[in-house]
N, C-alpha and C positions, 0 to 999 in steps of 0.2 A: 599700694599699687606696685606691680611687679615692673622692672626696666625690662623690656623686650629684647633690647640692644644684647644686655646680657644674660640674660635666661635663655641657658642650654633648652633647645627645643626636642630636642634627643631625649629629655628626662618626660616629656611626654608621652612619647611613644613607648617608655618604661612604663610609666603610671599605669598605661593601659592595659598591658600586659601585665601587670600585677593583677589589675581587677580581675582581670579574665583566671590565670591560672593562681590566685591566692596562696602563693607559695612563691618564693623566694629563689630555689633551687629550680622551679621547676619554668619562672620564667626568667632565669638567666640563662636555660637551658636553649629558649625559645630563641632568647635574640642571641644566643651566640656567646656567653662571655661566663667566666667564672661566678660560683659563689658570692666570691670573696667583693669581684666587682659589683652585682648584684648589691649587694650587704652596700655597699657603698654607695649605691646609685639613691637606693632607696632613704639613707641618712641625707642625701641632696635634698632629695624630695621633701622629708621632713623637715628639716631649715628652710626652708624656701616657703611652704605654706605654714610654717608651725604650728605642725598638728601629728601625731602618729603617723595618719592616714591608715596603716596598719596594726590590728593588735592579734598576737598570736592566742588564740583559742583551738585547743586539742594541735590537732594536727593541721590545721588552716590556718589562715591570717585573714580574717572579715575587716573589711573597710569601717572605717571610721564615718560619722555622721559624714566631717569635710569632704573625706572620698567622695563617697554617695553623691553629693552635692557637686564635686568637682566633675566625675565619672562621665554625664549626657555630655555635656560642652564636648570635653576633650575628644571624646569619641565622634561628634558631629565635626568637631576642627579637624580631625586626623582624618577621618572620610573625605572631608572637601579637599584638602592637602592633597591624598592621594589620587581622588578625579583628575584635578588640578594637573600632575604631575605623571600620571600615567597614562592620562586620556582611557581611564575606564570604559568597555563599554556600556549603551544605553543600554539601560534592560526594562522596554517600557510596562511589560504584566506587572516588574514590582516599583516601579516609578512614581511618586510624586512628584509631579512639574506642573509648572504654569507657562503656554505658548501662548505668546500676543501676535496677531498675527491682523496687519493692515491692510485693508479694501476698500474700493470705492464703493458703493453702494451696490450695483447692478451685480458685479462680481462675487458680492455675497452671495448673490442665488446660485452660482454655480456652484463653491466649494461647501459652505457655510455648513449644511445640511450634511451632505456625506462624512464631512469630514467631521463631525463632532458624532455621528454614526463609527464610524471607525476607529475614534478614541473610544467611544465606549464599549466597544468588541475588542479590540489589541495593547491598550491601556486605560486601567479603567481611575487609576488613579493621579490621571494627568488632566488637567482643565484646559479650556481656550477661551482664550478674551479677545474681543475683535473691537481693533483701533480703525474708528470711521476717518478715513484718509480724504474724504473730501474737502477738496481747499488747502490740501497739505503738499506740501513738496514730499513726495517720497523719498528721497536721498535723507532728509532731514531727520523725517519719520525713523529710519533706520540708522543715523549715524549718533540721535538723541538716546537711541534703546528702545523708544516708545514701544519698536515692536520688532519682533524677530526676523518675521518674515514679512515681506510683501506681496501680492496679487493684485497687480492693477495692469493699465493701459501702457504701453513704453513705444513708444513712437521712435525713439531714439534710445542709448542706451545714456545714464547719467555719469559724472565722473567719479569714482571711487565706490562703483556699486558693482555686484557680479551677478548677472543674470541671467535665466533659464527660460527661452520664449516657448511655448506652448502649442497658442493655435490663433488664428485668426480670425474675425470677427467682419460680418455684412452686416449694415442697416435694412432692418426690414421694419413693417408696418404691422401692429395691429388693431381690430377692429373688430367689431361685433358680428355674428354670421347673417342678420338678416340687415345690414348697414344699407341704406335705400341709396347712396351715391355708388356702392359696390355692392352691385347682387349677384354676379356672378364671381366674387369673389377676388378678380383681377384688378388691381388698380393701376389705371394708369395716370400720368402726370395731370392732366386736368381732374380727376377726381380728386388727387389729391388734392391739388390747390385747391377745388372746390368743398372740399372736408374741412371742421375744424377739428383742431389738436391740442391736444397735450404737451406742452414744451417741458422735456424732462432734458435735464443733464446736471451733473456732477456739481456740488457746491465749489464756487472756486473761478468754472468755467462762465465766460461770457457770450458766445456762442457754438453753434454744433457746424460738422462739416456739409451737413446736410444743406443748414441755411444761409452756410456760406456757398456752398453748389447752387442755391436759388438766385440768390444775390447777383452771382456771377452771369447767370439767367436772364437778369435785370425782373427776377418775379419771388416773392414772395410766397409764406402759409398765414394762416389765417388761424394764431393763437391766441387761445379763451383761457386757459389755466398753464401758469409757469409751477413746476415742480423740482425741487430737488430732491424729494426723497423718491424710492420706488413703489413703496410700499402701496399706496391707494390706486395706482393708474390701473391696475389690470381692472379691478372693479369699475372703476370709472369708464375705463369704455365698455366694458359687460352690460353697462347701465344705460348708456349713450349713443349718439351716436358721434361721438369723439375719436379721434383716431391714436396712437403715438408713435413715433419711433425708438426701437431700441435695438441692440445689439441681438444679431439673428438668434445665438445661444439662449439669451437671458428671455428672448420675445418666445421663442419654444417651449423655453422651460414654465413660464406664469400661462402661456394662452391653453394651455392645454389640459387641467381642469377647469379651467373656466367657459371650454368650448369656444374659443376668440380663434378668426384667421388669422395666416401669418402672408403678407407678401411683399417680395421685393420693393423697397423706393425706389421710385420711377427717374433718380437722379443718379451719375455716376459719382461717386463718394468711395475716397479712400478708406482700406480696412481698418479697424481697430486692433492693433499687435500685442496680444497679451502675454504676459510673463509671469514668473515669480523672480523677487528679486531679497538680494539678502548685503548684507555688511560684511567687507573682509575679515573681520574681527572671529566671527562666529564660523565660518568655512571650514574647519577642524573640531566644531565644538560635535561632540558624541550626539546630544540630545536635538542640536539644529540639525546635523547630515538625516536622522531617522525620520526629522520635521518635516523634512524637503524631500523627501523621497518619498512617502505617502502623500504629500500634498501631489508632488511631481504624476506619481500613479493615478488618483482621483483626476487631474483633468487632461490626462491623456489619454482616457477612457476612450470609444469612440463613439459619437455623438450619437443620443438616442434619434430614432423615426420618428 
């Protein structure tokens, strides 16, 4: 095992440059320095691993088994070195990366889809993995690494987080087109209460602003199924005559193959402020700015009809 302490890391940046131009002269030529220091670097090299590394055939020097073997590493260390140290830019056509990228559930319908569409149109050899943030602190979320990015609710902002709000978000209702409490479509407050619903919200969350607007009412809704996931409600009320609420955006985007209305809750209830949000840490990183500026563009889009 080599001391790192003291092992010249200069003599790797040699090695490499030997592989490349197999000549002696011609990569001393490269990094600047004599023959004779060359000739010299290269006896380092060979004490250090004891081995050739090089053996002169005709007019070249072909690496040695050890080289061969030493060659991927070194050239993968000296790459991340130079990232590292020059802030490379992204180049996402020839990129492999992996983005984690944290959401609450609903949220996924907005970005989830486009944006793994536009990885594979402008980087095709970058992935995304999506950390289900429900029930999580986001600051934690991102101060752990779990995940890169964030896209959730931010009501306030958190301490030691930097964030980019977006757009804001109504509660609306929806429901099936031929709903016998709503036939014309409008609901108002006693229909609602007179509906049953779907209680969807975030794993984590104990109640919604909605049911605390009712509470404050001194009235109540009248719910049959609790849910924390999103996945089954649109069907469910397709199927029903169940009602839910969700986030105007997220209520748009499911009711509309489905042929489900969308309207206002008949309760005044603060917006949902949504962001993306990231760790100081990464704010300079090459591949998180190119992250956050396609995420940024996808939901700054302006909202479909």
């Amino acid at each position: 095992m080599h001391d790192l302490v003291r092992f010249d890391l200069n003599l790797l940046v040699a090695f490499d440059v030997l592989m490349t131009e197999r000549g002696v002269t011609r990569a001393g030529r490269r990094l600047g320095i004599t023959q004779a220091a060359m000739s010299n670097t290269l006896r380092r090299l060979r004490d250090i691993f004891d081995d050739p590394l090089f053996v002169k055939i005709g007019l070249r020097m072909e690496p040695t088994a050890r080289a061969l073997e030493l060659a991927g590493p070194v050239e993968r260390a000296l790459k991340e070195v130079r990232q590292a140290l020059n802030q490379e830019r992204f180049d996402p056509i020839h990129a492999q990366h992996l983005f984690r990228i944290g959401m609450v559930d609903y949220a996924s319908v907005l970005l989830l889809a486009p944006l793994v569409d536009l990885l594979r149109k402008k980087a095709p050899g970058v992935a995304l993995e999506l950390v289900d943030i429900g029930g999580e602190d986001e600051r934690t979320v991102l101060e752990s690494g779990a995940a890169d990015l964030v896209f959730s609710r931010f009501q306030w902002v958190p301490p030691n987080i930097l964030l980019h709000r977006v757009f804001q978000m109504q509660f609306v209702c929806i429901f099936r087109q031929d709903h016998p409490l709503i036939p014309d479509g409008k609901l108002t407050l006693e229909s609602f209460l007179a509906a049953d619903h779907i209680h969807f919200y975030p794993r984590g969350m104990t109640s919604t602003v909605v049911d605390e607007a009712l509470a404050n009412m001194g009235r109540s809704r009248s719910i049959k199924a609790r849910l924390y996931s999103l996945g089954n409600i649109p069907f469910m009320v397709a199927q029903s005559d169940l009602i839910a609420v969700l986030p105007d955006r997220v209520a748009k985007r499911i009711a509309k193959p489905l042929h489900l209305r969308v309207a206002p809750v008949p309760v005044n209830t603060p917006a949902l402020r949504m962001a993306i949000a990231w760790h100081p840490r990464t704010e300079k990183s090459p591949p998180n700015i190119w992250l956050r500026e396609q995420v940024k563009s996808l939901l700054e889009l302006p909202e479909e009809g």
